[in-house]
N, CA and C atoms of all chains as a GROMACS GRO file, in nm:
protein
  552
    1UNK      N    1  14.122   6.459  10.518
    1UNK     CA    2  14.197   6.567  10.456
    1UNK      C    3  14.159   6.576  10.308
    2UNK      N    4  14.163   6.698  10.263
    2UNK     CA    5  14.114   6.744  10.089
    2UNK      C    6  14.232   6.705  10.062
    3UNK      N    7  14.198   6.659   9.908
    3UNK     CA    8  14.241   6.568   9.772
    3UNK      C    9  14.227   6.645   9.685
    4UNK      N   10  14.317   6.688   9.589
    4UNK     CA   11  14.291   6.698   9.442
    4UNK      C   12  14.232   6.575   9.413
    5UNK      N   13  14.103   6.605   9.308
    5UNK     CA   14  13.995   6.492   9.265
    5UNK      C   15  14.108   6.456   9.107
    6UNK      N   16  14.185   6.362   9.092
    6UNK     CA   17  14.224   6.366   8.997
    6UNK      C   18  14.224   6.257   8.903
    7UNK      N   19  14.169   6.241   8.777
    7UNK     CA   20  14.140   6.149   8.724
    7UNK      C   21  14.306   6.051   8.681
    8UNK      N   22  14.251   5.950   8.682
    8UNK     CA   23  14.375   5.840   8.696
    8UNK      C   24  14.383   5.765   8.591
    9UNK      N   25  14.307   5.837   8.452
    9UNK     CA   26  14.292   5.720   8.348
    9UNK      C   27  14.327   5.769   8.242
   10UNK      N   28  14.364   5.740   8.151
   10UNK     CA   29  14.435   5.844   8.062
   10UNK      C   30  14.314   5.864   7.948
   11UNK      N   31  14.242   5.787   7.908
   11UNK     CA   32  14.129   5.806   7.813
   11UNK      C   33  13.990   5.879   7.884
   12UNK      N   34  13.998   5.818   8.006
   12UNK     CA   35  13.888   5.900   8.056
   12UNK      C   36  13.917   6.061   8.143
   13UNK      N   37  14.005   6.092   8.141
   13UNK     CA   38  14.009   6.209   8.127
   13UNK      C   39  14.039   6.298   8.004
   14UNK      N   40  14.070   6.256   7.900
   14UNK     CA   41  14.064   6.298   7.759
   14UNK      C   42  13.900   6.299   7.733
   15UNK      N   43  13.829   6.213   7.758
   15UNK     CA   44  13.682   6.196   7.710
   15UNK      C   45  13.628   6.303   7.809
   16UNK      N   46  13.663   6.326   7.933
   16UNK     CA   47  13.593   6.401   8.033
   16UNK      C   48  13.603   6.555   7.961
   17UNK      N   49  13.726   6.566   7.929
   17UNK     CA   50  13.739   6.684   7.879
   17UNK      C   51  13.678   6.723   7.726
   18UNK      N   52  13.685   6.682   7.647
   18UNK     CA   53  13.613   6.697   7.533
   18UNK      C   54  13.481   6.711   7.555
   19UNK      N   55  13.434   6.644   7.634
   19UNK     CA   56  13.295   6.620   7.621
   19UNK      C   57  13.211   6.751   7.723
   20UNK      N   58  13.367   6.825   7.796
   20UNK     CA   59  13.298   6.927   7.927
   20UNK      C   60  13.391   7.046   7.834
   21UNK      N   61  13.444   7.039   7.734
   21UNK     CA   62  13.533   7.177   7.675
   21UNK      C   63  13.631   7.203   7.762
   22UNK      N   64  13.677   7.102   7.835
   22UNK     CA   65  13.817   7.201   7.926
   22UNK      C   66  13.935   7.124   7.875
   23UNK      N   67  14.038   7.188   7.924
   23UNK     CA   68  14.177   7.102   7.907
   23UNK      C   69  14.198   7.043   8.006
   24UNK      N   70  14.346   6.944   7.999
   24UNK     CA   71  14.342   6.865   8.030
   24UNK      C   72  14.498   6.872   8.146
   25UNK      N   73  14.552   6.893   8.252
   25UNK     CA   74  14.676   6.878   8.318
   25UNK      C   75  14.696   6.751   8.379
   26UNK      N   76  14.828   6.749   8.269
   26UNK     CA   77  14.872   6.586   8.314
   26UNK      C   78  15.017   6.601   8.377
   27UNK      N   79  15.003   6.512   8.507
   27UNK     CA   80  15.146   6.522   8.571
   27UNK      C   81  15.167   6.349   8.545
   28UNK      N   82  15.295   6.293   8.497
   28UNK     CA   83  15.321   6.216   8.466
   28UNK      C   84  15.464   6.189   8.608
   29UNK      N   85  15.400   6.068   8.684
   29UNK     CA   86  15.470   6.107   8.849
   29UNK      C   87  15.541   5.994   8.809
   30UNK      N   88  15.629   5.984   8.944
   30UNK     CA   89  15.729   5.853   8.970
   30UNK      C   90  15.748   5.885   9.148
   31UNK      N   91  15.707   5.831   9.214
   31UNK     CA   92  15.708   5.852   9.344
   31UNK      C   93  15.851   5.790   9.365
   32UNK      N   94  15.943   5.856   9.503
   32UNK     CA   95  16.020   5.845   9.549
   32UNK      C   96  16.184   5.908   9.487
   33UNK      N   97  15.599   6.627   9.472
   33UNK     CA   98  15.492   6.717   9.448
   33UNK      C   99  15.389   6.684   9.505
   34UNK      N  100  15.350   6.559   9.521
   34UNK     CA  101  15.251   6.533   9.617
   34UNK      C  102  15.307   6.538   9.731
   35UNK      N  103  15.404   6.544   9.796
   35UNK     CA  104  15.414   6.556   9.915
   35UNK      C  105  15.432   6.709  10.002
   36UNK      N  106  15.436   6.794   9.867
   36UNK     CA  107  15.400   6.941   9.902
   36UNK      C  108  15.301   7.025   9.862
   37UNK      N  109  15.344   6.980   9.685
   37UNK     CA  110  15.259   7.116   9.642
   37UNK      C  111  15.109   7.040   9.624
   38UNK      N  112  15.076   6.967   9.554
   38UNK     CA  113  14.960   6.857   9.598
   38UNK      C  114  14.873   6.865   9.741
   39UNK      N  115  14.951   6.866   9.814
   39UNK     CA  116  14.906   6.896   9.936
   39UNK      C  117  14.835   6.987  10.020
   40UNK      N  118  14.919   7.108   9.914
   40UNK     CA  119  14.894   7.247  10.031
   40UNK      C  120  14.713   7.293   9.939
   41UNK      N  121  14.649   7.341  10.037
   41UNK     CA  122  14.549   7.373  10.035
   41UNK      C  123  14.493   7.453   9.918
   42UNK      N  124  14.579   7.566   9.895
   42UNK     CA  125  14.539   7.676   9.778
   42UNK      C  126  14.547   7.554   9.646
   43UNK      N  127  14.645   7.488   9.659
   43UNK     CA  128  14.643   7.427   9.510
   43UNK      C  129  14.512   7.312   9.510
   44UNK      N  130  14.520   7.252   9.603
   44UNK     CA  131  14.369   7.146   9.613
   44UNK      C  132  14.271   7.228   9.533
   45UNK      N  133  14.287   7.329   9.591
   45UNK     CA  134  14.110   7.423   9.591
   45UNK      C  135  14.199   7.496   9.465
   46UNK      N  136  14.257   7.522   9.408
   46UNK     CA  137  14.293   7.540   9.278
   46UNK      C  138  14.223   7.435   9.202
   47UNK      N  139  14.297   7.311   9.188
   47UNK     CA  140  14.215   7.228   9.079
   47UNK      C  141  14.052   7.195   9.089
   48UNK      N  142  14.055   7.130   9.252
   48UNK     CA  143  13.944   7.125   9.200
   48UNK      C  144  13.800   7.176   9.195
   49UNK      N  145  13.824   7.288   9.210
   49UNK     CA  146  13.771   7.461   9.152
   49UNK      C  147  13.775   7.477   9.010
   50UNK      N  148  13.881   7.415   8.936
   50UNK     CA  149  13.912   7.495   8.848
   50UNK      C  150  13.822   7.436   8.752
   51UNK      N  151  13.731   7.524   8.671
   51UNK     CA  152  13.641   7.520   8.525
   51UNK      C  153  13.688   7.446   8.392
   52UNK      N  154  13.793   7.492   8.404
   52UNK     CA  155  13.835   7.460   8.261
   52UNK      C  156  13.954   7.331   8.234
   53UNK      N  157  13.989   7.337   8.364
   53UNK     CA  158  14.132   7.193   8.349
   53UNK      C  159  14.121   7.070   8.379
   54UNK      N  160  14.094   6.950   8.344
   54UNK     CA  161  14.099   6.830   8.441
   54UNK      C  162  14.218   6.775   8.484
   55UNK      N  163  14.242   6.782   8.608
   55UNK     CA  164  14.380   6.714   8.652
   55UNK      C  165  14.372   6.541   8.636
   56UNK      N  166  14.513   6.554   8.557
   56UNK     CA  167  14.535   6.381   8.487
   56UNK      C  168  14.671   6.356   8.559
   57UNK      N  169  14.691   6.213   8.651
   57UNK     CA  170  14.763   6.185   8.693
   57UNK      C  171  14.809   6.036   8.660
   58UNK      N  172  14.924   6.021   8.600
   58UNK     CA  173  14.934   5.871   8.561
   58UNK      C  174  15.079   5.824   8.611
   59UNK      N  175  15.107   5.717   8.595
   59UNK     CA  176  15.245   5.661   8.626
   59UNK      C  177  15.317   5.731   8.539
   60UNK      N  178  15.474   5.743   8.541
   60UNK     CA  179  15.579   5.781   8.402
   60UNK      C  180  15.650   5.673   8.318
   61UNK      N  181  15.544   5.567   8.389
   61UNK     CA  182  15.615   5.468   8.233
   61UNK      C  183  15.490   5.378   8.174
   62UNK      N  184  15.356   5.467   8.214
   62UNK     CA  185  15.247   5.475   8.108
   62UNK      C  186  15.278   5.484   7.982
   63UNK      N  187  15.260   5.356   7.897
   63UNK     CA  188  15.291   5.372   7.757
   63UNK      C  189  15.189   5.322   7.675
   64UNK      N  190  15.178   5.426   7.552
   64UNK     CA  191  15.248   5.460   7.460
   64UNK      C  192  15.279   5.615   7.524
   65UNK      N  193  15.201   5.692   7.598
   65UNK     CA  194  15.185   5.813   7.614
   65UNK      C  195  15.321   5.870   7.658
   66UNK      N  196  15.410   5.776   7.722
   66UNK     CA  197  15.514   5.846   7.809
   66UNK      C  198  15.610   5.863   7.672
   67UNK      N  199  15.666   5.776   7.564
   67UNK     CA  200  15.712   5.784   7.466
   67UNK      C  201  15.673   5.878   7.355
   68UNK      N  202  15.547   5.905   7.354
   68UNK     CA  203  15.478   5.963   7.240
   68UNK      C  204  15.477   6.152   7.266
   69UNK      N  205  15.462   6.176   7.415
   69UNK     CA  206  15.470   6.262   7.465
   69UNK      C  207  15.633   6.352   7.514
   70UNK      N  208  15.734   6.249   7.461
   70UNK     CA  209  15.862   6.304   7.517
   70UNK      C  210  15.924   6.265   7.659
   71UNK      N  211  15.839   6.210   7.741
   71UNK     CA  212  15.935   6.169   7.858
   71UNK      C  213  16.027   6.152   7.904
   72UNK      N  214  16.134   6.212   7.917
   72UNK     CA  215  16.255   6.204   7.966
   72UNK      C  216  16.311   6.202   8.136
   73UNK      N  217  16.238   6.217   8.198
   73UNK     CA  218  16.223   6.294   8.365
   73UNK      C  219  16.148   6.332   8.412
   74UNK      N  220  16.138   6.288   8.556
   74UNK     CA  221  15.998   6.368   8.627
   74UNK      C  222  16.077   6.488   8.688
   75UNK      N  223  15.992   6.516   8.768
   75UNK     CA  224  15.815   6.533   8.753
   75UNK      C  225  15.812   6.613   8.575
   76UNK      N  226  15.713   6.548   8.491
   76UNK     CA  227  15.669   6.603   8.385
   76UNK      C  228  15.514   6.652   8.366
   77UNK      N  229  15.547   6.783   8.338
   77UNK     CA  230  15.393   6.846   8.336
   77UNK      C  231  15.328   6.910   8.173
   78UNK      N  232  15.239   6.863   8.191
   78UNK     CA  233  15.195   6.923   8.014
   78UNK      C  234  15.027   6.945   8.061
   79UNK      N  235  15.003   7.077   7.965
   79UNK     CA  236  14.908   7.122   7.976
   79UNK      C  237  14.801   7.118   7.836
   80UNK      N  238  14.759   7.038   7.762
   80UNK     CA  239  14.674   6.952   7.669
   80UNK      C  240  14.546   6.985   7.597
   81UNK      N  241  14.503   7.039   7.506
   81UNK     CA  242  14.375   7.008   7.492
   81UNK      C  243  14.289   6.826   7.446
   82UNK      N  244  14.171   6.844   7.455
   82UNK     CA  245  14.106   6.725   7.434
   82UNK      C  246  14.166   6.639   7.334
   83UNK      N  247  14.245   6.726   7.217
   83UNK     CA  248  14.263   6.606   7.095
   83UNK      C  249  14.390   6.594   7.092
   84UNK      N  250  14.435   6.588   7.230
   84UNK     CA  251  14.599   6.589   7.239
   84UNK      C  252  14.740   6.641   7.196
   85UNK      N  253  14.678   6.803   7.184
   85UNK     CA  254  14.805   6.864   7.111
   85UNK      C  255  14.846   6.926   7.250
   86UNK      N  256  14.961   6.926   7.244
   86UNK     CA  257  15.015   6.997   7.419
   86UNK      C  258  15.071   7.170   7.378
   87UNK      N  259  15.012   7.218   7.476
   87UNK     CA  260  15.057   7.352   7.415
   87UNK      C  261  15.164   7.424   7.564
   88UNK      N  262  15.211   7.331   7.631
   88UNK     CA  263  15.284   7.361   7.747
   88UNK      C  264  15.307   7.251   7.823
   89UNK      N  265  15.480   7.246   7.856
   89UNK     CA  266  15.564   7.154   7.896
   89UNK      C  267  15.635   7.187   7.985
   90UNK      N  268  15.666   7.140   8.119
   90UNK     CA  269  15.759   7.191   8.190
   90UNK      C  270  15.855   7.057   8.262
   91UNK      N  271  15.956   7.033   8.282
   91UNK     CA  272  16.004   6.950   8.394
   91UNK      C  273  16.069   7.011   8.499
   92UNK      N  274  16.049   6.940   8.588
   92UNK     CA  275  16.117   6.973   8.749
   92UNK      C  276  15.965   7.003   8.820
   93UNK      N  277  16.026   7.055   8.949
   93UNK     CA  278  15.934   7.092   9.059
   93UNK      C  279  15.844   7.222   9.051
   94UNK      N  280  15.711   7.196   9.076
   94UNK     CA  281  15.635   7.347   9.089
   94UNK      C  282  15.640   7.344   9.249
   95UNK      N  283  15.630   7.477   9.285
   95UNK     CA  284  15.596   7.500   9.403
   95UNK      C  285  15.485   7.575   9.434
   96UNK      N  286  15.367   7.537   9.527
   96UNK     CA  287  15.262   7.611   9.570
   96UNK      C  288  15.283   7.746   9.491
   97UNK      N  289  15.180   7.804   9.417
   97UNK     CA  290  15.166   7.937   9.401
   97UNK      C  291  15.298   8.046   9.280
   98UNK      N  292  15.364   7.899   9.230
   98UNK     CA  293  15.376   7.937   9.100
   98UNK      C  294  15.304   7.786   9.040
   99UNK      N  295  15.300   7.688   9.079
   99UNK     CA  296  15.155   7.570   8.997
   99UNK      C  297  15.094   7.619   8.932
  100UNK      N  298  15.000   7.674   9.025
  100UNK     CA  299  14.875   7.733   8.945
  100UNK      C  300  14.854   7.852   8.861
  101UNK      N  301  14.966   7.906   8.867
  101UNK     CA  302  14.971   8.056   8.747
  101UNK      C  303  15.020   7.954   8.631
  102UNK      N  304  15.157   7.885   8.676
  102UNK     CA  305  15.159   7.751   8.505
  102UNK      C  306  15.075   7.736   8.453
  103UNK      N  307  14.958   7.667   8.536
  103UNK     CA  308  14.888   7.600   8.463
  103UNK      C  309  14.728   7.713   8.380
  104UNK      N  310  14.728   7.797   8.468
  104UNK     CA  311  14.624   7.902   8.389
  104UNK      C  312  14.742   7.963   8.253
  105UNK      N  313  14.853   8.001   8.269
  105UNK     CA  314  14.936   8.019   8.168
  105UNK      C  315  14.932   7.900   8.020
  106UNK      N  316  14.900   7.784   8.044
  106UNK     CA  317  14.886   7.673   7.981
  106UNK      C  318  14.733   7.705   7.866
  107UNK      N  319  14.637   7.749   7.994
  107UNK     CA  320  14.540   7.740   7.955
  107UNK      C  321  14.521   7.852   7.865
  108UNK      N  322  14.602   7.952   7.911
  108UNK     CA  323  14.588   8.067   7.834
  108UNK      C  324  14.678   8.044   7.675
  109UNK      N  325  14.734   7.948   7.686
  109UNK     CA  326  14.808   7.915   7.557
  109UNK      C  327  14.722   7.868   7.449
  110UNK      N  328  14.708   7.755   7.495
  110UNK     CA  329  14.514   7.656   7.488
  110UNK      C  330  14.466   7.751   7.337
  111UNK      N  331  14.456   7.853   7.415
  111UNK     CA  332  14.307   7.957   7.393
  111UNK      C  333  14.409   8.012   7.281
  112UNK      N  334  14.525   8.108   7.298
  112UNK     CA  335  14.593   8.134   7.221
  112UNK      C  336  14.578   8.079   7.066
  113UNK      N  337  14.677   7.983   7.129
  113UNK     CA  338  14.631   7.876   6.965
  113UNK      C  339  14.527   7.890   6.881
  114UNK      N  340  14.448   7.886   6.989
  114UNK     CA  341  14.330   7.841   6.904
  114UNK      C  342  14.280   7.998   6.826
  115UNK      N  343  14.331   8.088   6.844
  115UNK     CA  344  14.289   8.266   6.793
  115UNK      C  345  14.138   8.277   6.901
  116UNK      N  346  14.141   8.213   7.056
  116UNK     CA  347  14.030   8.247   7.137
  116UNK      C  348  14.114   8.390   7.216
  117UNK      N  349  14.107   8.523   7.153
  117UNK     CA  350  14.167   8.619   7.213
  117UNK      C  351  14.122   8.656   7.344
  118UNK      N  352  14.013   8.635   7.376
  118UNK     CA  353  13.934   8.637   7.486
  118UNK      C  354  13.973   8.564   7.597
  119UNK      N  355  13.925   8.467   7.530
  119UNK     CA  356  13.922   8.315   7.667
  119UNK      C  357  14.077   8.342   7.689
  120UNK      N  358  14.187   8.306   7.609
  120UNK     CA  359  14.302   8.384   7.661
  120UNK      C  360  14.333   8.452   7.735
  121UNK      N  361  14.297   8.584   7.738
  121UNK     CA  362  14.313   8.718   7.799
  121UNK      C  363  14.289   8.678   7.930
  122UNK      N  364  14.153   8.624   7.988
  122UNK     CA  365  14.077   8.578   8.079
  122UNK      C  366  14.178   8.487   8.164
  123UNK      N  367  14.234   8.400   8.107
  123UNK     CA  368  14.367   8.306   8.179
  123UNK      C  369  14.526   8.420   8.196
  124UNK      N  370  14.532   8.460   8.085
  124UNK     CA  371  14.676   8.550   8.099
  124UNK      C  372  14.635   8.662   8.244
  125UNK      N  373  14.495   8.682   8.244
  125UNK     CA  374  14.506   8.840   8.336
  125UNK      C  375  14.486   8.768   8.502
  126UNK      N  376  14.457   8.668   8.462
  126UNK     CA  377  14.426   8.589   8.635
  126UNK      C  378  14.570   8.591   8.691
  127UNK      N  379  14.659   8.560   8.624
  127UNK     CA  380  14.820   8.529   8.616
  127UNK      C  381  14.861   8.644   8.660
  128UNK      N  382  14.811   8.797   8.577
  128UNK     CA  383  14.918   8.917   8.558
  128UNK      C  384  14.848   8.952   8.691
  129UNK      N  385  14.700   8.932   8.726
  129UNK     CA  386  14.666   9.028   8.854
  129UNK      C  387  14.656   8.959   8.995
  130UNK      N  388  14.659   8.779   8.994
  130UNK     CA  389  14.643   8.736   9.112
  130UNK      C  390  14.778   8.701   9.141
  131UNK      N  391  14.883   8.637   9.057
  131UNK     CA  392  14.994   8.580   9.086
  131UNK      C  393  15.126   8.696   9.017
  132UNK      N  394  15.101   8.838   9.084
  132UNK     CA  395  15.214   8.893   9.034
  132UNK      C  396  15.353   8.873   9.063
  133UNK      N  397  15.416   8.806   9.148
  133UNK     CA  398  15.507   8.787   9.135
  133UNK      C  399  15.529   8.671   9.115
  134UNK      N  400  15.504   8.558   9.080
  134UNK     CA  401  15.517   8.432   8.999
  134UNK      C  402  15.628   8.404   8.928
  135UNK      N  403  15.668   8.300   8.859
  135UNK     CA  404  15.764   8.296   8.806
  135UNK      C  405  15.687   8.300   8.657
  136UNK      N  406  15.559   8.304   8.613
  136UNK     CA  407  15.471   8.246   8.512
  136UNK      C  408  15.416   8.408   8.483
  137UNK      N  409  15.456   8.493   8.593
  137UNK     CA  410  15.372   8.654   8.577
  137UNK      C  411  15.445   8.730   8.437
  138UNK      N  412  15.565   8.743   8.444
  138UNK     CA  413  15.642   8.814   8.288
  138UNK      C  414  15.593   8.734   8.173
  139UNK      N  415  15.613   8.678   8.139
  139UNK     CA  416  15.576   8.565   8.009
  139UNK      C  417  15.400   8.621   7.997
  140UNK      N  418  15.326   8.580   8.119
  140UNK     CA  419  15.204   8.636   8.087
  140UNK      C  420  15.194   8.781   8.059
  141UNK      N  421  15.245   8.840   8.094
  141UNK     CA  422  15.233   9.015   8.085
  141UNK      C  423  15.258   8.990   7.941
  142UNK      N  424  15.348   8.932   7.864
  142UNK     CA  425  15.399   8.912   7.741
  142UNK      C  426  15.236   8.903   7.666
  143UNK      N  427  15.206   8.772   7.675
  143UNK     CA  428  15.076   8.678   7.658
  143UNK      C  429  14.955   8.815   7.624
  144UNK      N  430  14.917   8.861   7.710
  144UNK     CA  431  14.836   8.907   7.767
  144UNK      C  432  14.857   9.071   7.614
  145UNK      N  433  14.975   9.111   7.607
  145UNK     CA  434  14.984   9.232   7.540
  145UNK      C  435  14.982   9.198   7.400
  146UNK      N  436  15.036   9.085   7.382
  146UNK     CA  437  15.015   9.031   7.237
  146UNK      C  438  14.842   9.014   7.207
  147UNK      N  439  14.794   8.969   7.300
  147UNK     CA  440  14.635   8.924   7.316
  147UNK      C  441  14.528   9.033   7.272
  148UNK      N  442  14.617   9.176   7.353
  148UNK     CA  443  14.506   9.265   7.344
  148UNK      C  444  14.587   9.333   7.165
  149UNK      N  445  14.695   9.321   7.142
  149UNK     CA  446  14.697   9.377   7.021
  149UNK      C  447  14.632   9.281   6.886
  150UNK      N  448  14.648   9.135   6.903
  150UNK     CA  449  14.581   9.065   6.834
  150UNK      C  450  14.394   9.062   6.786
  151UNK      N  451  14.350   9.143   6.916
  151UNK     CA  452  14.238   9.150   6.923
  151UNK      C  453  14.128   9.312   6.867
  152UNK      N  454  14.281   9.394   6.917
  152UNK     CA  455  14.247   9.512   6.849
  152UNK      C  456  14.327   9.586   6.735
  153UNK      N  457  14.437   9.478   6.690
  153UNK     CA  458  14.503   9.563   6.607
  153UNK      C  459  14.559   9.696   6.651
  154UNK      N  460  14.566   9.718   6.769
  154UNK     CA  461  14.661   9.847   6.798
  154UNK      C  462  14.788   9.822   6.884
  155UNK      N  463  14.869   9.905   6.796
  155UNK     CA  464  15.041   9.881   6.864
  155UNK      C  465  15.052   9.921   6.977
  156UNK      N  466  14.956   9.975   7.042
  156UNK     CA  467  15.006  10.056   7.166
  156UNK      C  468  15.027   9.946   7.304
  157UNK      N  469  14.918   9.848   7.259
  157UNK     CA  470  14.934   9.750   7.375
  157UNK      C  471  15.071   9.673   7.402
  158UNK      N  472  15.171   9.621   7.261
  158UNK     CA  473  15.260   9.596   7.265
  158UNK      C  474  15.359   9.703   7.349
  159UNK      N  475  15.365   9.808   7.283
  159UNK     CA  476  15.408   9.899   7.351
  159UNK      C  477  15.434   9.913   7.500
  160UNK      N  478  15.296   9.875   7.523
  160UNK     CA  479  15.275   9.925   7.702
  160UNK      C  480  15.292   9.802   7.764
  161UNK      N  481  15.284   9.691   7.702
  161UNK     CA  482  15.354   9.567   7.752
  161UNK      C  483  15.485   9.551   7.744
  162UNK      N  484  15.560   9.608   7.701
  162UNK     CA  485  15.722   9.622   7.712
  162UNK      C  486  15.736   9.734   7.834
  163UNK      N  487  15.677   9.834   7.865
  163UNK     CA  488  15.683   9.927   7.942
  163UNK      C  489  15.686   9.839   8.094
  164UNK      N  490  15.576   9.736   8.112
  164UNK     CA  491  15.464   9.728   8.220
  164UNK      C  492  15.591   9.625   8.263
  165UNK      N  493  15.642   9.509   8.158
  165UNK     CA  494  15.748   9.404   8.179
  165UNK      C  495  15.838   9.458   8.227
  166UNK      N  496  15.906   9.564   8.170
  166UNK     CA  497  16.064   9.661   8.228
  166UNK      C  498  16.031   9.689   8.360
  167UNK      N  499  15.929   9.759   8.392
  167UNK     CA  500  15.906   9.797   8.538
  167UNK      C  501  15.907   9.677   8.603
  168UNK      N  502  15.843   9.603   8.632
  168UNK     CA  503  15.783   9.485   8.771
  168UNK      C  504  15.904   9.373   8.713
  169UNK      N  505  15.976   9.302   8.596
  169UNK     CA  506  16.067   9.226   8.590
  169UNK      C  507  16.213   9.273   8.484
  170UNK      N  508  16.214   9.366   8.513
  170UNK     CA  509  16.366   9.420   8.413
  170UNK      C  510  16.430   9.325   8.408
  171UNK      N  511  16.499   9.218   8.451
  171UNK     CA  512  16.560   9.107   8.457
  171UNK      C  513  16.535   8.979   8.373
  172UNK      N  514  16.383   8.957   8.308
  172UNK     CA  515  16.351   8.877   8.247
  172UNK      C  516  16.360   8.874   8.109
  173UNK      N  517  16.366   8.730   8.081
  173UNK     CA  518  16.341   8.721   7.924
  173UNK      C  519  16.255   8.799   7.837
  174UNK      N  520  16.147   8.837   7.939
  174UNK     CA  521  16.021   8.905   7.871
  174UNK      C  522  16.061   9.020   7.800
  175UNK      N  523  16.134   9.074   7.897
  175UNK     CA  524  16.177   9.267   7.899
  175UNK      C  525  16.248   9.253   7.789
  176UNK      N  526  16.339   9.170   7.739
  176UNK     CA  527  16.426   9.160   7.624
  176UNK      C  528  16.317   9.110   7.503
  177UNK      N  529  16.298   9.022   7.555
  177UNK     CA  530  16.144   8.974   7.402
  177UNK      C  531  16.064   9.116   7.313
  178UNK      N  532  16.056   9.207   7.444
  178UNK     CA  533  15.946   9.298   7.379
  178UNK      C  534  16.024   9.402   7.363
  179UNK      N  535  16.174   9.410   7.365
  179UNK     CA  536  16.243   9.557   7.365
  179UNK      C  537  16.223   9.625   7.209
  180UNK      N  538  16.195   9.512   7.076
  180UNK     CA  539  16.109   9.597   6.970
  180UNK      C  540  15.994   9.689   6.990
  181UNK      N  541  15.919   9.649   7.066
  181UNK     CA  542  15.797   9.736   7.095
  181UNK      C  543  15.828   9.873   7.110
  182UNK      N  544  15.892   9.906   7.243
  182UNK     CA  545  15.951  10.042   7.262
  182UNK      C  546  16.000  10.118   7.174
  183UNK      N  547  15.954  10.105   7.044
  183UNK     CA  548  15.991  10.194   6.952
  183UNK      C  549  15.835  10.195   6.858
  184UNK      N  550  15.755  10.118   6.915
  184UNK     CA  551  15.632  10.174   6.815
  184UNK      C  552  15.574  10.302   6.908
   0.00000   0.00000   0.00000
């Protein structure tokens, strides 16, 4: 089954983005 | 949210389609970020550029197919900020023409009329963005936001 590909790191998706010009959506979860 | 809106298909192929956003998913008692950022309750959503200024916050639940107008609304803020009248426009009109009835569609119609008057200096767009809001959401904050217009 498809996945949102979602980065799980908090610096490396800050670096991903700077470095590709996009922003950045952060969901900050708590399961249950 | 992962057990719905996460799930359902349009939003998958929303993100990871999408050009311009990277989806960041972390625990909510990631720290310093959860403190530094305001955390109070999930689900918490913020929409970010690279050097960490957030230009859109929401808590509670999205549901399939208002998500993804948020988050192009986000992006269209992004751009805002930054005086990208364009790249803006480009996020606000995906909102006003794919997700018209959204909960994220008035606010953009807002977005979107400020955008084109910012860009051309003519009142009329304000104008016709108070017009365009009254028709499709009379009920919203928007329609009241822009009821100055209706007099240029």
């Amino acid at each position: 089954m498809a996945e949102i590909n979602w980065v799980k790191d908090w610096d490396q998706a800050f670096s991903q983005a700077k470095s590709q010009g996009k922003k950045v959506y952060v969901d900050f979860f708590k399961d249950g | 949210m992962s057990a719905v809106t996460y799930s359902t298909p349009q939003v998958i192929e929303f993100f990871n389609q999408n050009p311009e956003t990277v989806p960041l998913m972390i625990p909510f008692d990631t720290e310093p970020q959860a403190e530094t950022y305001g955390l109070r309750w999930t689900p918490y959503l913020l929409v970010m550029d690279p050097e960490g200024g957030v230009h859109q916050r929401a808590i509670g639940f999205q549901q399939p197919g208002d998500l993804e107008p948020w988050v192009l609304m986000g992006q269209g803020k992004t751009e805002f900020n930054r005086r990208n009248w364009d790249a803006a426009l480009a996020s606000f009109g995906q909102v006003v023409d794919r997700y018209t009835q959204s909960f994220s569609a008035p606010e953009c119609m807002y977005y979107k009329a400020v955008c084109l008057y910012r860009k051309t200096e003519e009142p009329a767009h304000l104008k016709e963005g108070h017009q365009r809001i009254k028709e499709a959401f009379p009920d919203s904050v928007w329609a009241m936001r822009t009821l100055p217009y209706r007099k240029l």
